[in-house]
C-alpha positions as a printed Julia matrix, in Angstrom:
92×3 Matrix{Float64}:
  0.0    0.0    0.0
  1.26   3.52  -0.87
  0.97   6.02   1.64
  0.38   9.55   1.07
  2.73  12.62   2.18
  0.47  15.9    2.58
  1.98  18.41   1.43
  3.18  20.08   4.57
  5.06  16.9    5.32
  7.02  17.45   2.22
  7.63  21.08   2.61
  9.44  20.37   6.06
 11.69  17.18   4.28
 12.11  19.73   1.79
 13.13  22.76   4.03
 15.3   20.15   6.15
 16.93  18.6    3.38
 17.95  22.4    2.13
 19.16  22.77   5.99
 21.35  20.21   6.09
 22.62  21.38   2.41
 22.96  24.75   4.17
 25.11  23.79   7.16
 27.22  21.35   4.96
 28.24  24.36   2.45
 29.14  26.85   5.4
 30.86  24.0    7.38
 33.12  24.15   3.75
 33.62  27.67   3.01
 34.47  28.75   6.6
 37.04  25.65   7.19
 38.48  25.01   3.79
 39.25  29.83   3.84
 40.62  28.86   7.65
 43.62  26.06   6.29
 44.2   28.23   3.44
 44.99  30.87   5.42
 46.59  28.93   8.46
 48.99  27.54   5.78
 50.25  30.6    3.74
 50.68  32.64   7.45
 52.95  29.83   8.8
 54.67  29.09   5.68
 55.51  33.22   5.34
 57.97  34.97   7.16
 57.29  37.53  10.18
 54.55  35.93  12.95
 54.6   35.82  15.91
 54.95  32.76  17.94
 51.64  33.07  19.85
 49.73  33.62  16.73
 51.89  30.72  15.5
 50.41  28.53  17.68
 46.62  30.22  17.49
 46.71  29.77  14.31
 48.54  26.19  13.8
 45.37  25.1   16.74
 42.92  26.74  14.05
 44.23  25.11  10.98
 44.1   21.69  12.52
 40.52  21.99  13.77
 39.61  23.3   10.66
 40.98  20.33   9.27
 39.56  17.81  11.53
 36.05  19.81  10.46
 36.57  18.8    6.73
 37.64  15.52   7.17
 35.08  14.35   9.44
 31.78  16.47   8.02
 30.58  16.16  11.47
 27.68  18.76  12.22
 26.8   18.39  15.89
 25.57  21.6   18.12
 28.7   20.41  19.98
 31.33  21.02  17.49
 29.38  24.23  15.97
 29.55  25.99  19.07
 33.12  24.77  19.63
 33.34  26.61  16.06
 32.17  30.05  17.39
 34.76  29.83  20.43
 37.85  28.73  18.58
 37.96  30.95  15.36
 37.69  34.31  17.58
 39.77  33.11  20.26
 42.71  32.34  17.84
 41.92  35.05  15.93
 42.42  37.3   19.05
 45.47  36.14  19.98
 46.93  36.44  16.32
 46.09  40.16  16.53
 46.54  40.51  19.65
């Protein structure tokens, strides 16, 4: 027997399925720009060793984030802590 969807029910697989999409192309842009960066910083000349280290901590978690794909509240609020604390001490 064939069941039917209404179409509410397909709006919110649709809306999810375009959520997930979402998260999965940010997750990409924001971590593949961070070991781009990370990597031509620490391959130039001239930074310091603190932002060394912030940033070497940043380019490996960025990394971790495109190998594993993972998308857990978890790791997106660990996300939004260690990009701006790295950042700050680079700068600062």
């Amino acid at each position: 027997m064939v069941q039917r969807v209404n179409k509410a029910e397909s709006l919110n697989g649709c809306r999810r399925n375009l959520a997930q999409r979402a998260d999965m192309v940010a997750l990409l842009i924001r971590h593949r720009a961070v070991v781009i960066v990370a990597a031509v910083v620490l391959v130039g000349p001239g930074a310091a060793t603190a932002g060394e280290v912030a940033l070497a901590v940043v380019g490996w978690w960025s990394a971790y984030r495109l190998v594993t794909h993972a998308s857990s509240p978890k790791l997106i609020a660990a996300d939004l802590c260690v990009h701006p604390a790295c950042s700050a001490l680079f700068h600062g």
